[in-house]
TORKOL-4160 file (C-alpha; in steps of 0.2 Angstrom, whole numbers, padded with zeros to 4 digits, m for minus):
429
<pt num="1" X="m0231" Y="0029" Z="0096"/>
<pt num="2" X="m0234" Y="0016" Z="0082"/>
<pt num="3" X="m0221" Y="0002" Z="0084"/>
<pt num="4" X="m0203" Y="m0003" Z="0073"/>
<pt num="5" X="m0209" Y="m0013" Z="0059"/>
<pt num="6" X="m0204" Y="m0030" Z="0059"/>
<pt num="7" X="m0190" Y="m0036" Z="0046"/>
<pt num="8" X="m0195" Y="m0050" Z="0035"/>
<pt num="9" X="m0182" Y="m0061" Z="0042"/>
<pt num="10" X="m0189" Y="m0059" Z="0058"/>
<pt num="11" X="m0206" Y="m0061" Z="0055"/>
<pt num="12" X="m0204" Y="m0079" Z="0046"/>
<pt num="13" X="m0194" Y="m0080" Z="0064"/>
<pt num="14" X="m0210" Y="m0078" Z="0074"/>
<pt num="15" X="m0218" Y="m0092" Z="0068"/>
<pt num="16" X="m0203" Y="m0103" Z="0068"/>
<pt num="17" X="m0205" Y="m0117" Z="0083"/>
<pt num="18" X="m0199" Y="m0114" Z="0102"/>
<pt num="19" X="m0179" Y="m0112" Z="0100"/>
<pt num="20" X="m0169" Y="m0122" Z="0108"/>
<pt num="21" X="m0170" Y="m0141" Z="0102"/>
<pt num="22" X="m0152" Y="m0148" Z="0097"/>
<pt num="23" X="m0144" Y="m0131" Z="0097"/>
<pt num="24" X="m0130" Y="m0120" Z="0108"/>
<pt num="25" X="m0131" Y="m0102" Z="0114"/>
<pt num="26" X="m0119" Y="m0093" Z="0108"/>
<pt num="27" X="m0110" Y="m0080" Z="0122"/>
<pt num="28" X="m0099" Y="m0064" Z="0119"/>
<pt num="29" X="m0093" Y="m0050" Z="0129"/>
<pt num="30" X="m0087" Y="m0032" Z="0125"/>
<pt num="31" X="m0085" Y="m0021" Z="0134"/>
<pt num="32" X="m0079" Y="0000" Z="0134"/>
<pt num="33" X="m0085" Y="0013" Z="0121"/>
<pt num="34" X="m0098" Y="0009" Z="0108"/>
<pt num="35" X="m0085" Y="0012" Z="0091"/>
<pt num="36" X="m0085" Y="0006" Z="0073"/>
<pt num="37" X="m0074" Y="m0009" Z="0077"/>
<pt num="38" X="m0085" Y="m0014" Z="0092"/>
<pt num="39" X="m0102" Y="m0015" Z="0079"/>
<pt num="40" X="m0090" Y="m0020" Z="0065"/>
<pt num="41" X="m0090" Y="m0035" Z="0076"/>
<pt num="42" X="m0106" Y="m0038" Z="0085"/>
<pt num="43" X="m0115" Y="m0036" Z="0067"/>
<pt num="44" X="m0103" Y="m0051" Z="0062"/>
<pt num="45" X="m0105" Y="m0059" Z="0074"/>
<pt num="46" X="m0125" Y="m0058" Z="0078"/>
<pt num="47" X="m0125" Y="m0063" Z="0059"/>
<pt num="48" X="m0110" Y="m0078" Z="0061"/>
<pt num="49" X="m0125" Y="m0085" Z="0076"/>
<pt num="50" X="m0138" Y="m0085" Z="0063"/>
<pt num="51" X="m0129" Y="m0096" Z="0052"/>
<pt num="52" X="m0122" Y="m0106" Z="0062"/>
<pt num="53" X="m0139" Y="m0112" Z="0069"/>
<pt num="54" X="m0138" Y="m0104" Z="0088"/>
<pt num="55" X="m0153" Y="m0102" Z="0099"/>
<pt num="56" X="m0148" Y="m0086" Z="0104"/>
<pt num="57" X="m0134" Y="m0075" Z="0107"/>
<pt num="58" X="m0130" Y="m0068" Z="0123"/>
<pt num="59" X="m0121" Y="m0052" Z="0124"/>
<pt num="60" X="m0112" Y="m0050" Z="0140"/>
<pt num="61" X="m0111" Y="m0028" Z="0140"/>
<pt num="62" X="m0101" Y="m0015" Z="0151"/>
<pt num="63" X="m0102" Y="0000" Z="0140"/>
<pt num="64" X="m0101" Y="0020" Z="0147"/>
<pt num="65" X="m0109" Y="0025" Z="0130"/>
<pt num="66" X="m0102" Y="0028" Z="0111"/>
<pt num="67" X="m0103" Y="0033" Z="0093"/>
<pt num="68" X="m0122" Y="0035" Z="0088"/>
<pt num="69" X="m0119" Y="0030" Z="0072"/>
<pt num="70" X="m0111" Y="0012" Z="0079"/>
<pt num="71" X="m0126" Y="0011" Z="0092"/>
<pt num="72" X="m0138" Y="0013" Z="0076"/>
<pt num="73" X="m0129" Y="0000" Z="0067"/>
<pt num="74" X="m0128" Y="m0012" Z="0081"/>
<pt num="75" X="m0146" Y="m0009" Z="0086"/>
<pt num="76" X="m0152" Y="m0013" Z="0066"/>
<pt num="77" X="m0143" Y="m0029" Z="0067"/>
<pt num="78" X="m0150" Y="m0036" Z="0082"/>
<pt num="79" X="m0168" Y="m0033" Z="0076"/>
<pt num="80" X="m0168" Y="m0039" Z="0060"/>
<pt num="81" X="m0158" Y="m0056" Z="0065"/>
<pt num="82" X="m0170" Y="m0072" Z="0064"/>
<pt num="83" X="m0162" Y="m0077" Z="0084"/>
<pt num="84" X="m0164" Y="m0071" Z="0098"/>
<pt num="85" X="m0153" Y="m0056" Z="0102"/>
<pt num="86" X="m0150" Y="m0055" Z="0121"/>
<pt num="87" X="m0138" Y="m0042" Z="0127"/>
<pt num="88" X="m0133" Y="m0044" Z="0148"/>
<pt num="89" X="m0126" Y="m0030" Z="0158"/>
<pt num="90" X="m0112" Y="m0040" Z="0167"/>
<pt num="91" X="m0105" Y="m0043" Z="0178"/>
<pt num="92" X="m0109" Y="m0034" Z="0193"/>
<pt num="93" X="m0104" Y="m0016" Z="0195"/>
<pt num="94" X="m0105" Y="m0016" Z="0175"/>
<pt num="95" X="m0115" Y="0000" Z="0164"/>
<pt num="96" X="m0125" Y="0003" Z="0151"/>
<pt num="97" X="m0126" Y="0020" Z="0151"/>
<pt num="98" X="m0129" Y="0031" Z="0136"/>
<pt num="99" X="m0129" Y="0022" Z="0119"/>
<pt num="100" X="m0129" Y="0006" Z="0130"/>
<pt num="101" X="m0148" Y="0009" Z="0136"/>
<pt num="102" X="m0153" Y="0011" Z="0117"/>
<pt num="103" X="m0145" Y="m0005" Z="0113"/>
<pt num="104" X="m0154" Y="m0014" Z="0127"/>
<pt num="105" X="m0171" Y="m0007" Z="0122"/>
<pt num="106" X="m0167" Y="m0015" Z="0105"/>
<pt num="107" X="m0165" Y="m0031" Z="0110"/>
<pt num="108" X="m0175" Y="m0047" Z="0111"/>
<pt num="109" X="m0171" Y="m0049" Z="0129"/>
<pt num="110" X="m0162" Y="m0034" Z="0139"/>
<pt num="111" X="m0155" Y="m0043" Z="0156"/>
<pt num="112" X="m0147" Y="m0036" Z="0170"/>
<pt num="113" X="m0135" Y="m0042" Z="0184"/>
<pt num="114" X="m0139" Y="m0036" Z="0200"/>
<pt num="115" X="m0127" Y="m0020" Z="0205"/>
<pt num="116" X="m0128" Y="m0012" Z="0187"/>
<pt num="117" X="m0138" Y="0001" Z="0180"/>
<pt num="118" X="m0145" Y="0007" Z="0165"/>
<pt num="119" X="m0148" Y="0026" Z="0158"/>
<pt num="120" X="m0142" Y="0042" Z="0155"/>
<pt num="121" X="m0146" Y="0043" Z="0137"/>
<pt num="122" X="m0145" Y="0061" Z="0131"/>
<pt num="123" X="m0134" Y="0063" Z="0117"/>
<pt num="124" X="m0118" Y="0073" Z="0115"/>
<pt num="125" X="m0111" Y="0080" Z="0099"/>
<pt num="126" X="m0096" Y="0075" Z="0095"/>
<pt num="127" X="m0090" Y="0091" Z="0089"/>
<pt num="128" X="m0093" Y="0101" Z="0102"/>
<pt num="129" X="m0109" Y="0110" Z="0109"/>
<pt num="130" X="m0124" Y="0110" Z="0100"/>
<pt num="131" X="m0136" Y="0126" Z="0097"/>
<pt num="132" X="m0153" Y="0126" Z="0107"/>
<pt num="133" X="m0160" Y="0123" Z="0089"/>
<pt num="134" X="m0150" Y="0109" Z="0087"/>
<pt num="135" X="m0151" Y="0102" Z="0105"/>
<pt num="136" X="m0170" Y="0102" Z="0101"/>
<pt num="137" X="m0172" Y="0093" Z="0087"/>
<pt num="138" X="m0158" Y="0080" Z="0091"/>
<pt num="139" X="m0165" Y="0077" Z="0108"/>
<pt num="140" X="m0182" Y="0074" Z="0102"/>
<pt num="141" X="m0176" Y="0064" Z="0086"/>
<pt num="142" X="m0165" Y="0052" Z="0101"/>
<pt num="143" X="m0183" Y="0052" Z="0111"/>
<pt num="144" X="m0192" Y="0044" Z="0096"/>
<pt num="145" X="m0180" Y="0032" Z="0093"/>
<pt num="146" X="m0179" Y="0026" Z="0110"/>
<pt num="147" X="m0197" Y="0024" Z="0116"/>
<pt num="148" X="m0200" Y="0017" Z="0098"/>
<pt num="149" X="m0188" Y="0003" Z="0104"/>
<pt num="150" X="m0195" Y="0002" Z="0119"/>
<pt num="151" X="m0215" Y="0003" Z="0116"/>
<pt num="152" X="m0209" Y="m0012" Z="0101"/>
<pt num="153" X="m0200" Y="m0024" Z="0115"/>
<pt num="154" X="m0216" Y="m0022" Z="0127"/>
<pt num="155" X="m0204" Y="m0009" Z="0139"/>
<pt num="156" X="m0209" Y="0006" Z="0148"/>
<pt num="157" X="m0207" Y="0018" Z="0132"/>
<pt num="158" X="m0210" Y="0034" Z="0146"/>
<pt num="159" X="m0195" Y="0029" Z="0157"/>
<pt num="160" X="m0185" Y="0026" Z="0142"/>
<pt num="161" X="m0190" Y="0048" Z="0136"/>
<pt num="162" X="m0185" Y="0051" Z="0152"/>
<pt num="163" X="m0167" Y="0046" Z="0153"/>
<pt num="164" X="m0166" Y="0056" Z="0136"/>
<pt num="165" X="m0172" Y="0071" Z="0141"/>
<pt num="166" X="m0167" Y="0071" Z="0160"/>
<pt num="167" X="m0152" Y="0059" Z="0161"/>
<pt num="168" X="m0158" Y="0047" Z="0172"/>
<pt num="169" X="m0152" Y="0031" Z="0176"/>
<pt num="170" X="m0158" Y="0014" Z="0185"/>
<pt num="171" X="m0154" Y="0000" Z="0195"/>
<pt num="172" X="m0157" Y="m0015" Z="0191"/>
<pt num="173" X="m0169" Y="m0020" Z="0203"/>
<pt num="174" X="m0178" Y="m0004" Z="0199"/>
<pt num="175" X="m0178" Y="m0007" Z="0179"/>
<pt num="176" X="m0185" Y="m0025" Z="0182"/>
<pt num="177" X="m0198" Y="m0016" Z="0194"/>
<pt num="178" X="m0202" Y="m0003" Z="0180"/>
<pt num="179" X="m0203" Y="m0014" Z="0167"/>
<pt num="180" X="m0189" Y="m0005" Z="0159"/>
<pt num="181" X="m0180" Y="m0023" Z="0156"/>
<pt num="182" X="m0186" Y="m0041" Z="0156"/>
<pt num="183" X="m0175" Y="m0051" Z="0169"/>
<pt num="184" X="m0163" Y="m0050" Z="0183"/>
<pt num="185" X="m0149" Y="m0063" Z="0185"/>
<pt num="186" X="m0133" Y="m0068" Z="0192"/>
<pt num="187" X="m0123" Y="m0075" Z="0178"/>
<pt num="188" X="m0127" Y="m0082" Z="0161"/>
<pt num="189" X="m0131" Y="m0100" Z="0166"/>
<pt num="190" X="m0145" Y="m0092" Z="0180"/>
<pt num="191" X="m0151" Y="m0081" Z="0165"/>
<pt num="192" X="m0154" Y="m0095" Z="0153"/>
<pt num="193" X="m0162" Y="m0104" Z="0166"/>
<pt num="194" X="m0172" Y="m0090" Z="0170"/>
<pt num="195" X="m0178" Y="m0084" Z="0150"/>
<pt num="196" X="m0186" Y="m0102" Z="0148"/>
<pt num="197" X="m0205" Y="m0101" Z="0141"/>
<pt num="198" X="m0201" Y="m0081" Z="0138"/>
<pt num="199" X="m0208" Y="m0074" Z="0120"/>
<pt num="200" X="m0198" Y="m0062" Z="0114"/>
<pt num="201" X="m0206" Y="m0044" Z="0105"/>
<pt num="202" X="m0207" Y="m0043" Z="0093"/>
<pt num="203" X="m0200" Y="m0058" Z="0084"/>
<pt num="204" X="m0211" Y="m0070" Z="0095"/>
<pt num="205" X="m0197" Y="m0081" Z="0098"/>
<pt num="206" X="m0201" Y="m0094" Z="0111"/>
<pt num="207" X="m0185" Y="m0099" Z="0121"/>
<pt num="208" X="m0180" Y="m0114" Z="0128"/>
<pt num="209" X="m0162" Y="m0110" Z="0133"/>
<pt num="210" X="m0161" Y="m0119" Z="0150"/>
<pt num="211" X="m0146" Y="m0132" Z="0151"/>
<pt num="212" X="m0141" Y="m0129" Z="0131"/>
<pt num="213" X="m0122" Y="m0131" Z="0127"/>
<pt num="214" X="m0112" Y="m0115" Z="0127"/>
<pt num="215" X="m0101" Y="m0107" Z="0113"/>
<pt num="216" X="m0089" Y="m0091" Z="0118"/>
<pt num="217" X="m0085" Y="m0082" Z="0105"/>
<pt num="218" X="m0075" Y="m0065" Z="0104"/>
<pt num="219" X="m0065" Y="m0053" Z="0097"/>
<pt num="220" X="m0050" Y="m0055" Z="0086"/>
<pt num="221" X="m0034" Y="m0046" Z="0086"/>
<pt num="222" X="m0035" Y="m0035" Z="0076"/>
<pt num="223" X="m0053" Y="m0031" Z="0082"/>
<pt num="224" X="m0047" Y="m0030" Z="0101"/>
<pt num="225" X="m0033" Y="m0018" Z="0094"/>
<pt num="226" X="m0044" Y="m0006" Z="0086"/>
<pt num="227" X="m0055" Y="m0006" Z="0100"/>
<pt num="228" X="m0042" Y="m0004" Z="0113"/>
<pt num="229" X="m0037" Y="0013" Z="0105"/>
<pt num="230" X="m0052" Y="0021" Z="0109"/>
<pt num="231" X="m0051" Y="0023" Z="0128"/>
<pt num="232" X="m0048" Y="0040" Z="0133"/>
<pt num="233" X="m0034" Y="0039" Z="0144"/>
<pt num="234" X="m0025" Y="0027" Z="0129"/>
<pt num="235" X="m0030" Y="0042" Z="0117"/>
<pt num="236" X="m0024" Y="0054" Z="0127"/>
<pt num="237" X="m0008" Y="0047" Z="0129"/>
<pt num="238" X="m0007" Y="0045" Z="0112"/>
<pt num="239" X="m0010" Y="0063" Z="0107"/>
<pt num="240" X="0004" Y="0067" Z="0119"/>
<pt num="241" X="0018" Y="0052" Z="0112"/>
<pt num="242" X="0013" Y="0060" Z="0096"/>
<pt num="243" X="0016" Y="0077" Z="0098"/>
<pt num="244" X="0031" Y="0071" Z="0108"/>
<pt num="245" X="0038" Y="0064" Z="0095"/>
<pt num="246" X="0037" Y="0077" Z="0081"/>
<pt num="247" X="0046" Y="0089" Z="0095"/>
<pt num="248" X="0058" Y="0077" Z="0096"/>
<pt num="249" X="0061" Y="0075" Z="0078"/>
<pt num="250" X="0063" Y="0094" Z="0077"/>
<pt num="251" X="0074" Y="0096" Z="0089"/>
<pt num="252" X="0085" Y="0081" Z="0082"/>
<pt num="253" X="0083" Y="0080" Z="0064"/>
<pt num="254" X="0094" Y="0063" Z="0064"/>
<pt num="255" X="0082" Y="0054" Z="0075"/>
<pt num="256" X="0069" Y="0051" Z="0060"/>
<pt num="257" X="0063" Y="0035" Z="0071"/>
<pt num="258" X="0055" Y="0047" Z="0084"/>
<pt num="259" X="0045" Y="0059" Z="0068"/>
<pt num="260" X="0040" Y="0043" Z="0061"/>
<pt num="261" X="0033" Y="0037" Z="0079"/>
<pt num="262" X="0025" Y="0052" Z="0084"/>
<pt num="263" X="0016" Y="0053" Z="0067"/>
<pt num="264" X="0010" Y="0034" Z="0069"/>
<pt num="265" X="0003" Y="0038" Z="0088"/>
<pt num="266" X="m0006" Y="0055" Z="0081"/>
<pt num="267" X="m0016" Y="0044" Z="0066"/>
<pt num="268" X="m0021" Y="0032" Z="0080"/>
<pt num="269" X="m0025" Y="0047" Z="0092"/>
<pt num="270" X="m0037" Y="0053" Z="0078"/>
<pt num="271" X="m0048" Y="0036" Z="0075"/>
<pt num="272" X="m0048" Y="0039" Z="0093"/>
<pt num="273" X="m0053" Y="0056" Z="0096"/>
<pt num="274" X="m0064" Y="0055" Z="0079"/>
<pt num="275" X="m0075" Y="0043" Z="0089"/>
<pt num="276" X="m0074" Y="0051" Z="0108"/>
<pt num="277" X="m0082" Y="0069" Z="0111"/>
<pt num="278" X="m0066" Y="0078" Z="0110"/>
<pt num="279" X="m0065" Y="0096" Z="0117"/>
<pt num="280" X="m0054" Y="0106" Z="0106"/>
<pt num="281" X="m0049" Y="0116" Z="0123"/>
<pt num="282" X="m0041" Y="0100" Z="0130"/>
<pt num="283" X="m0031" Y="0098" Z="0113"/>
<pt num="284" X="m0026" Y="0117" Z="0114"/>
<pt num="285" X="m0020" Y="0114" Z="0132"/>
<pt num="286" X="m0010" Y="0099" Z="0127"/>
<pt num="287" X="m0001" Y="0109" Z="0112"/>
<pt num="288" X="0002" Y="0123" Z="0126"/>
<pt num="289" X="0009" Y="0111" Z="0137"/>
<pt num="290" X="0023" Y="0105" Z="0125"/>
<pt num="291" X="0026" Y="0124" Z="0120"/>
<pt num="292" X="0029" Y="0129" Z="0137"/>
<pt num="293" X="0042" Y="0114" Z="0140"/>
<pt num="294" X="0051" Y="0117" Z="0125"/>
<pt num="295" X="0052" Y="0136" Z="0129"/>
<pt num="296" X="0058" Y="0128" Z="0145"/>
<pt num="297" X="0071" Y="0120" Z="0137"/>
<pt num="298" X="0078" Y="0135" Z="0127"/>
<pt num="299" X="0074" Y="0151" Z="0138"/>
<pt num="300" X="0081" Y="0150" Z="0155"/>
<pt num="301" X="0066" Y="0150" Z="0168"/>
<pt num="302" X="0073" Y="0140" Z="0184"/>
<pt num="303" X="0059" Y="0130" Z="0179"/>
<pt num="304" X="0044" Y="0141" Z="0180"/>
<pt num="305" X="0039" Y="0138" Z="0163"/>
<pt num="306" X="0040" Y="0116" Z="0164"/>
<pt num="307" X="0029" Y="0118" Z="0181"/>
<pt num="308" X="0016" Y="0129" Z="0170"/>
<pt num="309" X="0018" Y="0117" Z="0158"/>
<pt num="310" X="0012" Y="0103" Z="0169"/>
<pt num="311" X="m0001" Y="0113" Z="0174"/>
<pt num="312" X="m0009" Y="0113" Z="0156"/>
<pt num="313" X="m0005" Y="0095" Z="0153"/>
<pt num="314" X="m0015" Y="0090" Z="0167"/>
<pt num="315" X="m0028" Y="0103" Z="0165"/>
<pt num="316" X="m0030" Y="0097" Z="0146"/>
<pt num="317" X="m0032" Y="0079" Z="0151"/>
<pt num="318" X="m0047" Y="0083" Z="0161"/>
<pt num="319" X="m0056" Y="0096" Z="0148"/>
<pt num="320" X="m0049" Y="0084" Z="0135"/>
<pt num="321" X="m0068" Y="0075" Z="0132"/>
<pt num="322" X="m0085" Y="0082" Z="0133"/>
<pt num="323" X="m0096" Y="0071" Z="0145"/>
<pt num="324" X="m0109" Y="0079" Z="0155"/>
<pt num="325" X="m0110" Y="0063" Z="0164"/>
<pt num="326" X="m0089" Y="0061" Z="0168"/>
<pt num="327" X="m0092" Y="0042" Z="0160"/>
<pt num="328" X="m0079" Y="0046" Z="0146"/>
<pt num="329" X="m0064" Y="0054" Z="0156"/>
<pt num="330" X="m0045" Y="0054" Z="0158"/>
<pt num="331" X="m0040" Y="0044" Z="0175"/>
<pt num="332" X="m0032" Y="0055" Z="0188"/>
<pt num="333" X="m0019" Y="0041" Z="0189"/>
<pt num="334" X="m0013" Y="0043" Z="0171"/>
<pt num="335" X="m0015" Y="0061" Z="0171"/>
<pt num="336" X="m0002" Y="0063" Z="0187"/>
<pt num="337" X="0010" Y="0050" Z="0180"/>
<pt num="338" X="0009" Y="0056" Z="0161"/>
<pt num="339" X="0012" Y="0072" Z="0165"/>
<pt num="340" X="0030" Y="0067" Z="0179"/>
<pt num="341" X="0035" Y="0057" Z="0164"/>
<pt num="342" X="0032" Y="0072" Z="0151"/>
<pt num="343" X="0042" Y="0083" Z="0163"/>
<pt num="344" X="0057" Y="0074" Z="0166"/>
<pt num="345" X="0058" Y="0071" Z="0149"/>
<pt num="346" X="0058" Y="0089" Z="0142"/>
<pt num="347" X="0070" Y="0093" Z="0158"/>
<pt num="348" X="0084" Y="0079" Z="0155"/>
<pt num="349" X="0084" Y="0071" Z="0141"/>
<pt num="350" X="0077" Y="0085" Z="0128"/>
<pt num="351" X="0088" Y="0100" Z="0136"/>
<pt num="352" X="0103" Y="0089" Z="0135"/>
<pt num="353" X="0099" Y="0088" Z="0115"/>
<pt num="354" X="0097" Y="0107" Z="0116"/>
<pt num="355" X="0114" Y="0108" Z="0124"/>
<pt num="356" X="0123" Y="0098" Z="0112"/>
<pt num="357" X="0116" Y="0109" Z="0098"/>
<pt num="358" X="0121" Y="0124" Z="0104"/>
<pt num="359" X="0141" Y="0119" Z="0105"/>
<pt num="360" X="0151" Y="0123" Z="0091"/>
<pt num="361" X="0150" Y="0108" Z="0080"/>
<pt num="362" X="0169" Y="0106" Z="0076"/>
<pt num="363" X="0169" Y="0096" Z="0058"/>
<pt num="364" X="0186" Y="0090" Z="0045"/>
<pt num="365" X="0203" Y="0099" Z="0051"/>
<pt num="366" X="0196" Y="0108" Z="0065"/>
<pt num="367" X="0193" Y="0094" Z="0075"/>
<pt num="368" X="0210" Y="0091" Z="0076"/>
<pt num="369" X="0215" Y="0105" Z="0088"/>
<pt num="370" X="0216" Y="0100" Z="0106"/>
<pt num="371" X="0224" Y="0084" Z="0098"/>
<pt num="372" X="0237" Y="0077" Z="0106"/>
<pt num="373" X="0253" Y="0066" Z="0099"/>
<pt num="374" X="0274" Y="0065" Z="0096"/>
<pt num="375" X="0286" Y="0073" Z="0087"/>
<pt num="376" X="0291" Y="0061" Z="0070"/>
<pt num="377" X="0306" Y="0072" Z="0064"/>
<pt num="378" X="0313" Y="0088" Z="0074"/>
<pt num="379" X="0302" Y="0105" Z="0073"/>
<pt num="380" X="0316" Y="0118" Z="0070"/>
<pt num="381" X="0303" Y="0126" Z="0066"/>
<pt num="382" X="0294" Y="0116" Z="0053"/>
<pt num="383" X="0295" Y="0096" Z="0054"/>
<pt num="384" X="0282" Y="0082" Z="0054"/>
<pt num="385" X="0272" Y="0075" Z="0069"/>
<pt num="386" X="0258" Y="0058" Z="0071"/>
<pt num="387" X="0242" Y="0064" Z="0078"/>
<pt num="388" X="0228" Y="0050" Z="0080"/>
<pt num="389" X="0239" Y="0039" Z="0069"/>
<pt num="390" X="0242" Y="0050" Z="0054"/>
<pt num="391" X="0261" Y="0060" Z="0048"/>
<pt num="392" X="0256" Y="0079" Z="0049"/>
<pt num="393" X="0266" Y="0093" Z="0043"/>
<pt num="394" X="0269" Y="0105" Z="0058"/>
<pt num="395" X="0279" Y="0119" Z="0064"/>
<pt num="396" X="0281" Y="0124" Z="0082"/>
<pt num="397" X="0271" Y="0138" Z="0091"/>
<pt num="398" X="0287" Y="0144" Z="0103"/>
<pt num="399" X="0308" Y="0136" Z="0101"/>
<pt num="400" X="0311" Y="0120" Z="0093"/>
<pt num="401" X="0304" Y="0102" Z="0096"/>
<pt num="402" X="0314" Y="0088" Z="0098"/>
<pt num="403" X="0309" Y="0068" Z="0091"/>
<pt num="404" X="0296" Y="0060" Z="0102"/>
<pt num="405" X="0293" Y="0074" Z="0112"/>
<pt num="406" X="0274" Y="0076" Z="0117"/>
<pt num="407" X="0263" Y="0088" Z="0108"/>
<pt num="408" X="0246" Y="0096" Z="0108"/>
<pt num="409" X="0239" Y="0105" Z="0092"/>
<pt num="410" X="0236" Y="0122" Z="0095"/>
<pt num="411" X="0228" Y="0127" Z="0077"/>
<pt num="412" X="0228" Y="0124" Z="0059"/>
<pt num="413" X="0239" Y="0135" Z="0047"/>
<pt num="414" X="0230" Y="0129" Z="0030"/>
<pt num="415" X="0236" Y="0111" Z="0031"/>
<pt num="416" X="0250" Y="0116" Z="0044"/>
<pt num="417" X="0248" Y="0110" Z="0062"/>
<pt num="418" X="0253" Y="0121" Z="0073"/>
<pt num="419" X="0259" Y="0115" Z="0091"/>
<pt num="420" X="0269" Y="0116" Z="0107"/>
<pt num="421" X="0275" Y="0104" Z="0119"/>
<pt num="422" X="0264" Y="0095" Z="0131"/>
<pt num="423" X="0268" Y="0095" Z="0147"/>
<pt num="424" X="0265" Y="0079" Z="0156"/>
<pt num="425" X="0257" Y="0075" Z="0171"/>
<pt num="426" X="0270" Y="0073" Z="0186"/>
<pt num="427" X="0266" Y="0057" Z="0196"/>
<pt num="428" X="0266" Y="0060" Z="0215"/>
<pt num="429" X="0272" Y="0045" Z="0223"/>
């Protein structure tokens, strides 16, 4: 397969002297799913390198996979920069997998620390399954760009069809043996040390990198925030605050707060969801799962309808994402404790909300009876008694009242109180 065509930029790059003299390497590390935010940065930051007169950029990498159309932007940044672009899967125990591997094929140097692995780079649809049609043609699309990449860089361009078509993955040790990446190393200062006299493909960049100062670099705030939400045991709970939430809301119009809250934790759910392969099964079972525990709450079930709530909570956690591979999943951990919280909350603190709705709501003169007060002028039958601090017109229910007698307010007879004597409490000594 014919090779990427070189960039301008990066051809002038080839014939530029050996890099390193008077300059730094710049170092960043990101890690989790391959997302807008995530290439949003690297692009910037690959480009902020350039400027700023670096030898190379290293890109310390622990990825499970991502959005192809953030991969894709990543992957043109990195070979159309004039410096070397070195992306590092560290530290140990770190991945690459998916969109990862593509990103390392692009790059001017893919490194490796021992204990990680590269691969399994078919694509998934982010909507759901694909058609065999589809499959087809997106599968072999993927292929081309990947040994394109590879073939470019001087890689094995057949192991890299491979873990497209069949999934597979490597080791490090293996990928340096295969000749699927270009070094092995320990940590960033052995990898410098170890890239010296390399010549990048296909910029031709001679690097000199050994003993250079270091610059760290990395996200910002707002960067690290946007990132952060999409994790899918963070978008799971989010979806489920959310839709919490709104249930609360509806059950307790007054509490506008929690509508507003829930509303807020969906919008972030869905630049979330938009970016993960969401199964619309798992979403279902969620929404199930919050029906059951509000039926819970209003049709007596001794329970049996919360514990099948629970059931589809948890069930919709796991079915929630579509990865062949499991790399993109919901936690057990955050699963089990999600749905005890979720539980208890629709058994205590929503049914006590139900419970206060249902009683009679007892507004203006009505709340006044089961009042309790003194006489002010004699009730033979008609008189006038203070109840809560106020003179009322009242007559008694039974005989006459006598001043300062205690009384409690039976009913209302328009805006006449009608009472009897309270009987105090006898004190046993």
């Amino acid at each position: 397969m014919a090779g990427l065509p070189l960039s301008p930029v990066a051809s002038t790059a080839a014939a530029a002297a050996p890099q390193g003299a008077g300059q730094s390497v710049w170092t960043t590390r990101v890690t989790g799913i391959i997302d807008p935010a995530l290439a949003g940065y690297l692009t910037k930051t690959m480009q902020r390198a350039a400027d700023g007169g670096a030898a190379a950029l290293v890109v310390e990498i622990d990825t499970p996979g991502g959005l192809d159309s953030s991969m894709r932007d990543i992957i043109q940044a990195e070979l159309s920069s004039p410096i070397a672009i070195i992306f590092f899967v560290y530290p140990q125990g770190a991945r690459a997998a998916s969109a990862g591997t593509y990103i390392l094929m692009g790059s001017d140097v893919a490194a490796m620390a021992p204990q990680t692995n590269l691969g399994a780079a078919h694509p998934v649809a982010i909507s759901g399954s694909l058609s065999d049609v589809e499959n087809t043609k997106v599968t072999n699309d993927a292929v081309a760009y990947i040994t394109g990449l590879a073939s470019t860089h001087g890689r094995n361009a057949t192991w890299a069809a491979q873990a497209v078509t069949q999934s597979v993955s490597l080791a490090a040790e293996d990928a340096k043996a295969q000749n699927v990446i270009d070094v092995v190393a320990a940590d960033v200062p052995s990898l410098l040390k170890a890239l010296d006299g390399f010549t990048t493909k296909p910029k031709g960049l001679v690097l000199q990198l050994s003993g250079l100062p270091i610059k760290q670099v990395s996200l910002s705030w707002w960067e690290s925030f946007l990132h952060a939400v999409v994790n899918p045991d963070l978008a799971y709970i989010l979806v489920l605050l959310g839709l919490i939430g709104l249930v609360f809301g509806f059950l307790h119009p007054g509490l506008h707060l929690s509508a507003i809250a829930g509303v807020i934790a969906l919008v972030l759910a869905a630049y979330a969801l938009a970016v993960l392969s969401v199964s619309w099964i798992g979403i279902t079972l969620i929404v199930l799962a919050l029906i059951l525990y509000v039926a819970e709450v209003k049709i007596t079930s001794h329970g049996l309808l919360g514990v099948f709530g629970t059931i589809a909570l948890i069930m919709g956690g796991l079915f929630l994402f579509n990865s062949p591979s499991g790399a993109v999943r919901v936690g057990w951990p955050v699963l089990l404790i999600v749905a005890i919280v979720a539980l208890l909350f629709f058994a205590v603190v929503v049914r006590k909300i139900a419970m206060a709705m249902r009683r009679p709501h007892a507004t203006g003169l009505n709340s006044i009876v089961g009042a309790t007060g003194v006489v002010r002028t004699p009730l033979a039958p008609v008189g006038q008694v203070k109840v809560r601090g106020e003179l009322w017109k009242a007559k008694a229910e039974e005989g006459e009242l006598l001043r300062d007698e205690p009384i409690e307010v039976v009913s209302i007879e328009g805006l006449t109180l009608v009472v009897k004597r309270r009987v105090e409490p006898i004190a046993i000594p």
